[in-house]
Each structure stands twice: as C-alpha cells, then as structure tokens.
C-alpha positions, 0 to 999 in steps of 0.5 A, spaced: 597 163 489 590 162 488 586 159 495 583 154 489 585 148 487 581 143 481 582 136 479 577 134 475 570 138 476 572 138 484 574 144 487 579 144 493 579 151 497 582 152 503 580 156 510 583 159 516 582 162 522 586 167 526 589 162 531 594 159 528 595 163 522 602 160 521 601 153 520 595 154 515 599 157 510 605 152 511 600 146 509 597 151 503 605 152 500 605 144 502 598 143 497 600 149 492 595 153 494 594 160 497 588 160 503 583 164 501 582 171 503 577 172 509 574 178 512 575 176 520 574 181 527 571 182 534 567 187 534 566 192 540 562 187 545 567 180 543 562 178 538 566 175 532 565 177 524 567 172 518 565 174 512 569 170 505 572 174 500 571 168 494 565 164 492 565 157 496 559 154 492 560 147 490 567 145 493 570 142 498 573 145 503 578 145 508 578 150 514 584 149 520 584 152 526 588 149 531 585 151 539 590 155 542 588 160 548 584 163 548 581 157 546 574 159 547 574 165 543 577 160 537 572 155 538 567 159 536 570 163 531 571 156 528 563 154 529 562 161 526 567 160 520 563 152 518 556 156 519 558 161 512 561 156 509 555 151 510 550 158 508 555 159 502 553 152 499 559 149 500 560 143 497 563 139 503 567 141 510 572 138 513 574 141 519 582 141 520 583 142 528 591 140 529 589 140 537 582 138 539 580 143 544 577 139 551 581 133 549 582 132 557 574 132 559 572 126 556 569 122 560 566 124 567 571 122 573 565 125 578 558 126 579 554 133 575 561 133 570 560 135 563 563 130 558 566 136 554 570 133 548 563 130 546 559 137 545 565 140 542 564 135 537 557 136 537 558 143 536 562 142 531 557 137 527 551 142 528 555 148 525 555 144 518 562 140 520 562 133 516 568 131 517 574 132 522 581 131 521 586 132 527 592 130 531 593 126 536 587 126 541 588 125 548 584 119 548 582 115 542 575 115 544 574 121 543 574 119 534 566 116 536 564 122 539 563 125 532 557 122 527 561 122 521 569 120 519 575 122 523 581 122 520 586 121 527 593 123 525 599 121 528 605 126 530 609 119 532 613 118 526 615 126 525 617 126 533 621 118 533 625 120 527 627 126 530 629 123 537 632 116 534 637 120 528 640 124 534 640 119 540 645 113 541 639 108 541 643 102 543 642 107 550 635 108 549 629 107 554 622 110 552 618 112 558 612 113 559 609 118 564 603 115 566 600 108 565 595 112 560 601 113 555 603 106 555 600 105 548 603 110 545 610 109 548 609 101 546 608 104 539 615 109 540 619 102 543 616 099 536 618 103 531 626 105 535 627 098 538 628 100 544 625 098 551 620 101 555 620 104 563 614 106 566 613 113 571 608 110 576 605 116 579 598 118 584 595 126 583 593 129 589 585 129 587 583 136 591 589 140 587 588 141 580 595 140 577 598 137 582 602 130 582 607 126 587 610 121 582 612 114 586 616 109 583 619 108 576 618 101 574 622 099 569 631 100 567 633 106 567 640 107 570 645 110 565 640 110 560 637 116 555 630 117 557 624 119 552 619 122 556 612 121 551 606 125 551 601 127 548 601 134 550 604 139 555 600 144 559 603 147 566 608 142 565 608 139 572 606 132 570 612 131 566 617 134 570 616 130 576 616 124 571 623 127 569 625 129 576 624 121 577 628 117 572 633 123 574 633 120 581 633 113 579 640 114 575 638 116 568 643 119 564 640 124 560 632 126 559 628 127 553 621 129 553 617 129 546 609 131 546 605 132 541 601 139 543 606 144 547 600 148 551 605 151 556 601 155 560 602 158 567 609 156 571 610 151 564 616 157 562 620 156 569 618 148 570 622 147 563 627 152 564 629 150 571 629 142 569 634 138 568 631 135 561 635 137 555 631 138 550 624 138 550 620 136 543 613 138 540 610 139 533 607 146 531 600 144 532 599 150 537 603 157 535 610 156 536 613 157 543 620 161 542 616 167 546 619 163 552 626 164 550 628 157 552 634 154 547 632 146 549 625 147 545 625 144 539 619 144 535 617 140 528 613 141 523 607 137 521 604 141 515 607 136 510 603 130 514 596 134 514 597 137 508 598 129 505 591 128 508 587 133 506 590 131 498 588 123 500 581 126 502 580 131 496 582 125 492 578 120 494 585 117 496 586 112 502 588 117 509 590 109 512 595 109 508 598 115 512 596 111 519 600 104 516 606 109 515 606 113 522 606 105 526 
C-alpha cells in the first residue's frame, strides 16, 4: 500500500516513529493506506536523524508516536519528526499521541515544580504541530494546554464492552481506585448499568509510589469488581486497591486501564496478585514480555484510524465522543 491516500485535491499521508511501530501500521491497514517510508536513527552521541522517503508538500499529515520508554528519546524524535514535515511544506500536521507523555505532572502540588504536560504541548506546538489527537489524558485539563484543536478519544467503550460481554453483570460493581477517577467510573456504572464503589486511599508524601489504601466505600461483598484507571505504571496503587476490595469480601477483581506503563516491580505486583485479569489497550507496546497469561490487551486502532478519517475529511470527530459515552 502506498502511504498516500487522496479525496478529492486533498492528500492524506501518514507518518510513524519508532516507538511504537505496531499500532502505526495497524491504523494504516484500518485507513487502506501504507505509512510512508522513513529514513530514522541515533547517531553515535544519541542525536536523532529522520529524514522522509516521499514528498509531503501540500498534505495532511498524520504523524503517531505514542510516549513509551524511553520516553524522553521518543519526545524528541517525535519534535524532530514535525519539524521535517513542517520544513518539507506540509500542508497540516496532526500529531497522533496514543499516550500523552507527562500527563501526570500537570499541575504543580508544590513550590519551584514544573507543570510538565504543558511544555510538552508547547513543544509539540513550537515544532509545526496543529492539531493533537489522543487518548485518554490523565486529566482533562491538559486538552487547554495546547493553542490549537485537541481530539481527546476515549478508550471506555472498547474496554466496557469487553468486561461487560464476559461478566455476569447482575454482580457487577465499578470501582474506582482513587476519588480522581470517580468520573470516569460513573461513565462505566452508565454504560454497564451497574453501581459504583470507591477506594479511599492516602499516599505517603515523602515515598514516591507509595500508598496506604483506608477503606472502601461502597457494597462490594460477593460481587465482581472492575478496578478503572487511566493508566498503570509500577502497579502499586491498583493492587493496594485490589488488595482492598478483596479484604472487604469481593468475589472476584478485574482491573481495566487504559495505558499499561508496567515499569519497575509492576511484572511481580500483577503476577503475585489476586486480580484475575488485568485489561489495557494497545496505546503502549504490548506487554507479553512479561509472560503474564491474566494480561489481555485491546486494540484501538480502528477508534484512531476513524478519527483520523473524520478529520481528514472535514467529518464530525464528536460523533466519536457521542458513542464512546
């Protein structure tokens, strides 16, 4: 397939970096398109050369790059990667970020912190980004940080779909982990018609990680609890949770996420847990290194790859939102 796709006198192309090469060709089959061919590597001291194999002057382009480890090298490959295609006269460039690096520090807790998520969507905006498309942020705010459209998808639909087909649902409770996710679970107890519990927990502010989960507050007893996240990283927050409902009497523990980080001790926290299953999405590289059977991973190319078709065609991407409620 060719990595040029025309509608009329527009042309789509699509661009990938090296992060995460799976999920890029898996929306480019989705679209019927190839990604176009590029020229990328380190050179000796780490510096980074991209360098694109067809002409990009005067199309849309679409350029994914999820932030994985080593995160900071595929920020800046992705900087580097706008900066060609805004030098090569590209019509427009909508930057594809399945997971939005330094979600988590976006607002400052302290005195002299940074407000990390912001300069990353600064950056991305200085380099000749126009547009961001991605995947459930770690808060909502971070959509004002960059001074231009973000298309803020949502991986709920995918995920609740799953846990709902599988599940006896008259014994299902949604729970969420901490009271930031409670949103997010209210839109899960919508969608699956089930009733909400909260984990009520307190992390130990001189111990990066570390938390002492309290109480539950909510009926858990004898049912099957959906653990949602956004996003697992050393997996010491949710297993606590898990740890938690398990105490208070649930019969069986699910845990869903959008984003499995999986850093660190993360590999023997899931594989030493009672949980029976943990879910996530393909936004990050596939976990199976870990060789942990009660991972499953989902795919949202096809969300992606429908998004990036509204927007190429001037099409509505709310429609998307309206239907992952």
């Amino acid at each position: 397939m060719t990595g040029i796709k025309t509608t009329g006198e527009k042309k789509l192309m699509l661009f990938s970096g090296r992060a995460h090469p799976e999920l890029a060709e898996e929306v480019a089959h989705q679209l019927g398109v190839g990604l176009v061919p590029t020229k990328a590597f380190d050179f000796a001291n780490g510096e980074i050369y991209v360098r694109f194999q067809e002409s990009a002057r005067g199309a849309d382009c679409f350029l994914i790059q999820s932030h994985t480890a080593p995160i900071n090298k595929w920020i800046m490959e992705q900087l580097i990667m706008i900066d060609a295609l805004k030098r090569a006269s590209a019509r427009s460039i909508t930057v594809i970020v399945p997971s939005y690096g330094y979600a988590r520090q976006d607002k400052k807790h302290k005195g002299r912190e940074p407000i990390s998520a912001r300069l990353v969507a600064d950056l991305l905006k200085t380099a000749g980004a126009d547009r961001i498309l991605t995947v459930d942020l770690h808060t909502d705010q971070i959509q004002g940080f960059f001074d231009g459209p973000v298309d803020h998808l949502s991986a709920l639909s995918v995920l609740a779909d799953y846990v709902g087909a599988k599940v006896d649902r008259s014994k299902l409770t949604i729970v969420s982990p901490d009271a930031g996710r409670v949103r997010v679970a209210d839109r899960w107890c919508d969608r699956l018609d089930a009733p909400l519990a909260i984990v009520h927990k307190r992390r130990d502010k001189d111990v990066a990680n570390q938390v002492t989960v309290h109480e539950v507050v909510g009926e858990v007893k004898g049912r099957v609890c959906v653990l949602v996240d956004d996003m697992i990283d050393t997996g010491g927050t949710i297993c606590a949770a898990a740890d938690a409902l398990f105490a208070h009497g649930a019969e069986d523990v699910i845990v869903t996420a959008t984003h499995g980080i999986l850093s660190g001790p993360a590999a023997d926290r899931l594989k030493n847990s009672k949980v029976s299953e943990f879910v996530f999405t393909n936004t990050l590289p596939d976990p199976s290194d870990l060789e942990l059977d009660k991972i499953t991973v989902l795919s949202i190319a096809p969300m992606i790859a429908r998004a990036v078709r509204e927007v190429f065609e001037d099409g509505s991407v709310t429609s998307l939102f309206e239907e992952q409620q």
